[in-house]
C-alpha positions as CSV (number, residue, x, y, z in Angstrom):
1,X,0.0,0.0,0.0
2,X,3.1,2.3,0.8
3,X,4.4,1.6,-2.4
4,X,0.9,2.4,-4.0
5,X,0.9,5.8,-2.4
6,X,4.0,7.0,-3.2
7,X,4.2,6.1,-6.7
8,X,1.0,7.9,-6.9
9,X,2.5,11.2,-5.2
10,X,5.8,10.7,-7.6
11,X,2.6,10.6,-10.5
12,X,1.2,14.1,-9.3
13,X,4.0,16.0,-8.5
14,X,5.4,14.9,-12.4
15,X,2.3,15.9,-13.9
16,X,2.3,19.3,-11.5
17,X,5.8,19.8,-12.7
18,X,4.7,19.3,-16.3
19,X,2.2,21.7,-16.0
20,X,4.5,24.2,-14.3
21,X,6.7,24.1,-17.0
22,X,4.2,23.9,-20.6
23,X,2.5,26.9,-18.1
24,X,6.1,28.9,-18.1
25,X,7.0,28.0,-21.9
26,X,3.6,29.5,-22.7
27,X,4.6,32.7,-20.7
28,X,7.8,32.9,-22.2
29,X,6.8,32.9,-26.0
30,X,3.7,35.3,-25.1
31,X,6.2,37.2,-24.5
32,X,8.5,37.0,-27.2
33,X,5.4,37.7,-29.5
34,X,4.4,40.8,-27.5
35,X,8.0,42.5,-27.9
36,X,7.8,41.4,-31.4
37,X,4.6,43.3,-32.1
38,X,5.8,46.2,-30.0
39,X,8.9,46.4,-31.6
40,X,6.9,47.1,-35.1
41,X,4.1,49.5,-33.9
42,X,6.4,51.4,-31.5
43,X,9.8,51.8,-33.6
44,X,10.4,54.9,-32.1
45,X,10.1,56.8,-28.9
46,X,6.3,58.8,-29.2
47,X,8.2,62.3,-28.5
48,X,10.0,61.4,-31.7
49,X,7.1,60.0,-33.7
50,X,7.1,61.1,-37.4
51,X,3.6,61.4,-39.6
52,X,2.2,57.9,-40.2
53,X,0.9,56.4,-43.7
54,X,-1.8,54.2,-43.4
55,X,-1.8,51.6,-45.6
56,X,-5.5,50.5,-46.1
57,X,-5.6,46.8,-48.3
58,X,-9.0,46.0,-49.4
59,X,-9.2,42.3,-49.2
60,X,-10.9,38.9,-50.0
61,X,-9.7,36.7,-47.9
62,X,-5.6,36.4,-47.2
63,X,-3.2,39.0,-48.6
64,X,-2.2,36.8,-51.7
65,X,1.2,39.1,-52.1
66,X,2.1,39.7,-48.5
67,X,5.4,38.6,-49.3
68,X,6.3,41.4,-51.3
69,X,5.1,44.0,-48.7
70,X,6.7,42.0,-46.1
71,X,10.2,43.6,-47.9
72,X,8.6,46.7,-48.9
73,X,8.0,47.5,-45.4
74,X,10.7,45.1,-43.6
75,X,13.6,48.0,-43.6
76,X,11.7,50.8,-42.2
77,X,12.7,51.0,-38.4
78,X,11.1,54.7,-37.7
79,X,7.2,54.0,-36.9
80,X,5.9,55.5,-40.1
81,X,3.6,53.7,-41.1
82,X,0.6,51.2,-39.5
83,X,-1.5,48.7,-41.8
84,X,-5.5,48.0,-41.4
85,X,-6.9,45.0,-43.9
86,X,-10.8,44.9,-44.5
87,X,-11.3,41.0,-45.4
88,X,-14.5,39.4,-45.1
89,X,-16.4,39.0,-41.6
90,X,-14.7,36.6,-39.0
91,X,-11.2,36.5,-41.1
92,X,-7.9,37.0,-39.0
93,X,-4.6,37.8,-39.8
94,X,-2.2,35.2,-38.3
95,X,0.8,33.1,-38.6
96,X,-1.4,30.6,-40.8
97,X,-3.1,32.8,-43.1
98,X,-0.2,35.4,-43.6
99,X,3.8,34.8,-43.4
100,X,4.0,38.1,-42.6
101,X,4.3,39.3,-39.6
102,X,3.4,43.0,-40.3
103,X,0.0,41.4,-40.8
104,X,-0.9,39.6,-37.9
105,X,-3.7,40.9,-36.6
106,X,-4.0,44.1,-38.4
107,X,-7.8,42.9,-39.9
108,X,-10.4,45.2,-38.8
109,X,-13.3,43.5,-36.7
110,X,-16.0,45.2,-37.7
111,X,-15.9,44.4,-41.3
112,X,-18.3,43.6,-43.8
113,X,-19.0,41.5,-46.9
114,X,-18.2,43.1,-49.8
115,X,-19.7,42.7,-53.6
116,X,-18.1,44.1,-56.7
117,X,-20.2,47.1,-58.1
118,X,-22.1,47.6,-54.9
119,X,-22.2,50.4,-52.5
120,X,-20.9,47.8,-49.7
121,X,-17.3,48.6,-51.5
122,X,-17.4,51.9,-49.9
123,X,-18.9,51.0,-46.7
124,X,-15.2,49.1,-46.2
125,X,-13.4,52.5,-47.1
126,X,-15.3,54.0,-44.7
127,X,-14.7,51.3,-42.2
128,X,-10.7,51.2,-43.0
129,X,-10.6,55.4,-42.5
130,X,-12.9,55.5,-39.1
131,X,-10.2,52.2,-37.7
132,X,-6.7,54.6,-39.0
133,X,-8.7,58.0,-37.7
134,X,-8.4,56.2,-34.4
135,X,-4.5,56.8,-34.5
136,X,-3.6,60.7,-33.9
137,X,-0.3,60.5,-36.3
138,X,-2.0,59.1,-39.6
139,X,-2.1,62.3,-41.9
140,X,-1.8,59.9,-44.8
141,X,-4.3,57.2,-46.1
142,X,-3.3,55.1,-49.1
143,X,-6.2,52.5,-50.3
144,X,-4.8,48.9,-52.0
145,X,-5.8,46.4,-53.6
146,X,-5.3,43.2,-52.3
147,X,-2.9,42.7,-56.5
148,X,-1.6,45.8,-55.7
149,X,2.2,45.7,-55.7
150,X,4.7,48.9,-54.6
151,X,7.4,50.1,-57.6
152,X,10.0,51.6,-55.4
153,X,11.2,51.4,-51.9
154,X,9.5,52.5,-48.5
155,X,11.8,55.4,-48.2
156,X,10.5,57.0,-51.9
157,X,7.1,56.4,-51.5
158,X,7.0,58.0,-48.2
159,X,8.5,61.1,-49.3
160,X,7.0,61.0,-52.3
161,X,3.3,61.2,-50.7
162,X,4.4,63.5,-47.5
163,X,5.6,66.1,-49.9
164,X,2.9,67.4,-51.0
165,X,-0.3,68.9,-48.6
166,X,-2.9,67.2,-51.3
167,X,-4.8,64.3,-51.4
168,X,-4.1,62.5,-54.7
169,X,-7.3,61.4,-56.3
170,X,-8.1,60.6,-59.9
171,X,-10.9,62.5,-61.0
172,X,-12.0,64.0,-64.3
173,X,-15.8,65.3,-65.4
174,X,-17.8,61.8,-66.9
175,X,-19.6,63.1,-70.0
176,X,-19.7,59.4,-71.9
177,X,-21.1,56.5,-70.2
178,X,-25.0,58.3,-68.5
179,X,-23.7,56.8,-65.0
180,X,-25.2,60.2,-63.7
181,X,-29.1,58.7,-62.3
182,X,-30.9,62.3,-62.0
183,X,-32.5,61.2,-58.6
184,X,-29.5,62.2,-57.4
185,X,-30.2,65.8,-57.8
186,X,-30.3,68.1,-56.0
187,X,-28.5,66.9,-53.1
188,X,-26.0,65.7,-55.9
189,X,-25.9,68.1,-58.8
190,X,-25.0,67.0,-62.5
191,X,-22.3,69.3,-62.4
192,X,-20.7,67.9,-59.8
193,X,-20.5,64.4,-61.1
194,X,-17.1,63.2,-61.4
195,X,-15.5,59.8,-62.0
196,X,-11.9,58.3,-61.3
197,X,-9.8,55.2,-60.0
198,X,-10.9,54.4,-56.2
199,X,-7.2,53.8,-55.3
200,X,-6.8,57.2,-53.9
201,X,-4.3,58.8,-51.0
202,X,-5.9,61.0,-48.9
203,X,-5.1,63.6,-46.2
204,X,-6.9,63.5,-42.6
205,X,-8.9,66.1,-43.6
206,X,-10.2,64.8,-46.8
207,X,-10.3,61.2,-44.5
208,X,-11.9,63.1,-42.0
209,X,-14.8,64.3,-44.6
210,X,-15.4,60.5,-46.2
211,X,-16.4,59.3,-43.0
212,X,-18.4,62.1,-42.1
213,X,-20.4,62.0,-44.9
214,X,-24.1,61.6,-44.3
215,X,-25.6,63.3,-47.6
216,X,-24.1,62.1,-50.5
217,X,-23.1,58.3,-49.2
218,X,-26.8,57.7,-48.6
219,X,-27.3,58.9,-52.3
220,X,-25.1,56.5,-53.7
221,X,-26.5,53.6,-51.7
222,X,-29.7,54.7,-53.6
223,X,-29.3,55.7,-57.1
224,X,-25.6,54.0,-58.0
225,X,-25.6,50.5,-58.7
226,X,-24.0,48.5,-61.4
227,X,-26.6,47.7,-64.2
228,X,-28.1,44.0,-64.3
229,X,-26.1,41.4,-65.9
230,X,-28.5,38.4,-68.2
231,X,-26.7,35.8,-65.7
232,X,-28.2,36.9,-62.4
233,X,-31.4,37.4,-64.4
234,X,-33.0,34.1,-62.9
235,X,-32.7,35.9,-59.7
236,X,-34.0,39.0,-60.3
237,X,-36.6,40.7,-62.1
238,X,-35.9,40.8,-66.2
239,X,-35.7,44.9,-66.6
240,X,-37.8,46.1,-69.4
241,X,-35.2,48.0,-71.3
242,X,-31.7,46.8,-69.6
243,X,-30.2,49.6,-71.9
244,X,-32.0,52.5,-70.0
245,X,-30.5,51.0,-66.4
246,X,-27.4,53.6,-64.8
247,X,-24.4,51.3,-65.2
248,X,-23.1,53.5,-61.5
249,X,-20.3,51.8,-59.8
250,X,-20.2,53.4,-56.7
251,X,-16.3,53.3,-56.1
252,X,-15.6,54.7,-59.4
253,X,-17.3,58.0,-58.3
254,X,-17.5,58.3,-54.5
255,X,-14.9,60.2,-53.1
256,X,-14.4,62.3,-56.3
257,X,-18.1,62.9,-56.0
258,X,-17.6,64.2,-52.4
259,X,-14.8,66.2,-52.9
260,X,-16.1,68.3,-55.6
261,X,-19.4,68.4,-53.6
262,X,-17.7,70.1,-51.0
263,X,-15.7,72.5,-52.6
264,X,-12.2,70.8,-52.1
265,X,-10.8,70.2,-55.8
266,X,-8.4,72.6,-55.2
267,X,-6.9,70.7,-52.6
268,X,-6.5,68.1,-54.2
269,X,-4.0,66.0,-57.2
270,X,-5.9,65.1,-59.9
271,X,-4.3,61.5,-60.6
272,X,-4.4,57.9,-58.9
273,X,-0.7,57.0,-57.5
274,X,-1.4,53.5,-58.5
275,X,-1.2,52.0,-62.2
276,X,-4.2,50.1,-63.6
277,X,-4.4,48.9,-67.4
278,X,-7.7,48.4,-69.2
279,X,-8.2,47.1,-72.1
280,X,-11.3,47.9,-73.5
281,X,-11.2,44.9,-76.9
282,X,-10.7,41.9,-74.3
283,X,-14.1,40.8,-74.1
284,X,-16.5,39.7,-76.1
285,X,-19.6,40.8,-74.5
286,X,-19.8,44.6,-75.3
287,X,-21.3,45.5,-72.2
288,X,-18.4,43.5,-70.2
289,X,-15.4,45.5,-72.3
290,X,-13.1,47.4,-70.1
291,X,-15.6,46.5,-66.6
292,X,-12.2,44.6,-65.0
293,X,-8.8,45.8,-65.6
294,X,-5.6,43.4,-66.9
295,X,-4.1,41.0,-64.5
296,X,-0.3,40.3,-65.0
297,X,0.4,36.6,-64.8
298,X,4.2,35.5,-64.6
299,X,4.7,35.6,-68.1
300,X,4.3,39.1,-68.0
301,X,6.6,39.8,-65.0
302,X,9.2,41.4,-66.6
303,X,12.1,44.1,-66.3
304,X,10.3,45.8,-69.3
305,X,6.5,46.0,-68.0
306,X,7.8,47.4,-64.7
307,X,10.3,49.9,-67.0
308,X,6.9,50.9,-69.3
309,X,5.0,51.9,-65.8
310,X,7.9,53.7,-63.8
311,X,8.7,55.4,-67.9
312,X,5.1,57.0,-67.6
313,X,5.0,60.7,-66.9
314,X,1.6,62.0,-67.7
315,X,-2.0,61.2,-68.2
316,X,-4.5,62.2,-70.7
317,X,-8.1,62.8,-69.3
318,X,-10.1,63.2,-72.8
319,X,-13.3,63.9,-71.4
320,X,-11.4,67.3,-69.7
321,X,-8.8,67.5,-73.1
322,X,-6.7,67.8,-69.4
323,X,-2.9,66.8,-69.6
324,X,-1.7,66.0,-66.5
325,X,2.2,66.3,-66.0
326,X,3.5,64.5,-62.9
327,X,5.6,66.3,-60.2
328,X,7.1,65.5,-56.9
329,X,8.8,68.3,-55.2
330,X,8.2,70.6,-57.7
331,X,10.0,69.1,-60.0
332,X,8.8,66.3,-63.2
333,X,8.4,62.4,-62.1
334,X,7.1,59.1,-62.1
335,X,3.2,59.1,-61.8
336,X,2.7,56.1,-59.9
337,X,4.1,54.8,-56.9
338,X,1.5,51.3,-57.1
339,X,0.4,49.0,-59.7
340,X,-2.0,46.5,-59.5
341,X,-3.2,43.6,-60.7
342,X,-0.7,41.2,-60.6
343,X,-1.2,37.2,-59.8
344,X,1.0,35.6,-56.9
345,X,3.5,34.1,-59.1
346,X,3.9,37.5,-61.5
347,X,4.7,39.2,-58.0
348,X,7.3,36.2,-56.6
349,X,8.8,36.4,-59.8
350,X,9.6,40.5,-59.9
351,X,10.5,40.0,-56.4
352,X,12.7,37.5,-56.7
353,X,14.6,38.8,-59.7
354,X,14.8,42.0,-57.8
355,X,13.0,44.6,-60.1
356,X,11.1,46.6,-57.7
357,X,14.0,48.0,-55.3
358,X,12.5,47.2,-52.2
């Protein structure tokens, strides 16, 4: 019986000790991860903290090219910057759905799901700006795509955006394409219809306006919605005249829209910082043509293609017979700083043969 008992003391005090130690291990790489995450978010000493960039990915799911901005971002040890993703409801960044540790947990948690054409695309703006607002030393807010890749280092972008007090976003007058739905007016006016790329950077106070917006958002939600395509049909009511529908896609128009509502143009750089290619003879369904823009697969991953973007120094808005000539600092340069949309593999590949200097 002796023998009993203490063999089952010697079993308790091993399974204690076992317990004591999985206990401490756990402690220990808490730890380690905390200082980790610190070490990124708090680079330098908040008396010292330089104006932020916050780098707003619009997501699906995972980041598909978090590799790429896991260098982009790896050699800047100053603070200035801070990431937010909107992916759909319930998805988290962590060490299995990202290999970057920039992204863990950087998902917003109050997203929603998100449809092309819909006005639930700039619902997630909105939610990405009121999540970077939070932070006192954003004054910069860059939206990406989840194919969005960066052309030149951290260093050049940052300066390239801090150097000037505008917002940079594409917009021109839309004349062609009877988007306009007249229901809109008065609250939105004809005149101030405009129409550009969604990937825009903004200032706090342009952010600071988006998500303050109670007038012209609700307007959208309303009157601005992609016309019906013959395959959802089935599901919905057959329109009587599909040709007399507003083909409105909300993010194409939105903060443009805004901006020239509220009397802000002249704050503003008229031109996306990140590259897009359409190509309006892809398709063979005339309504389709030019909807999506071209997605770079590896074969097209190439020194040249990345050459032909960085070689671009203006853009021709024929609607407005408006050159624009790109500066920075005064002074003629690239016009985009982003280009999107490239597969996985296209990305790995320009990374790996070290075309876009990061």
């Amino acid at each position: 019986m002796k023998r009993r008992a203490s063999q089952g003391r010697w079993g308790r005090k091993m399974v204690l000790i076992l317990m004591l130690c999985f206990c401490i291990g756990s402690l220990v790489m808490l730890q380690k991860q905390y200082i980790r995450v610190l070490d990124l978010e708090t680079a330098s000493p908040p008396d010292n903290q330089k104006p932020r960039i916050a780098f707003l990915f619009i997501a699906r799911n995972r980041l598909p090219l978090d590799m790429v901005w896991d260098a982009f971002f790896r050699g800047e040890k100053e603070g200035r910057f801070l990431i937010y993703v909107h992916s759909r409801p319930g998805f988290v960044l962590n060490r299995v759905t990202t290999s970057s540790l920039y992204f863990h947990g950087r998902q917003v948690n109050n997203s929603i799901q998100v449809d092309w054409g819909e006005s639930s695309m700039l619902e997630a703006e909105r939610i990405l700006l009121r999540n970077a607002l939070m932070d006192p030393f954003n004054e910069r807010f860059v939206f990406l795509s989840d194919s969005c890749i960066p052309l030149y280092n951290f260093s050049y972008t940052y300066d390239y955006i801090m150097s000037t007090p505008t917002s940079f976003i594409d917009s021109f007058a839309d004349t062609k394409e009877g988007r306009y739905n007249p229901r809109m007016n008065p609250i939105i006016p004809v005149y101030n219809w405009r129409k550009g790329s969604q990937w825009a950077v903004l200032i706090r106070k342009h952010a600071e306006v988006v998500i303050n917006d109670h007038a012209v958002f609700p307007e959208f939600q309303k009157h601005c919605r992609r016309r019906s395509l013959p395959e959802f049909w089935r599901d919905h009511p057959i329109p009587a005249d599909a040709s007399k529908e507003h083909n409105c896609i909300p993010d194409e128009h939105y903060v443009q829209t805004l901006i020239a509502q509220k009397g802000f143009e002249g704050e503003i750089t008229r031109r996306s910082l990140t590259h897009t290619s359409w190509d309006l003879s892809s398709s063979r369904d005339r309504q389709r043509r030019g909807w999506h823009p071209v997605t770079y697969k590896l074969s097209d991953a190439t020194p040249s293609l990345i050459k032909s973007i960085k070689d671009i120094d203006n853009i021709y808005y024929e609607t407005e017979y408006r050159r624009e000539w790109c500066t920075s600092r005064g002074r003629p340069s690239t016009c985009f700083l982003f280009a999107r949309k490239f597969t996985r593999s296209a990305a790995l590949r320009l990374l790996n043969m070290s075309i876009l200097a990061i």
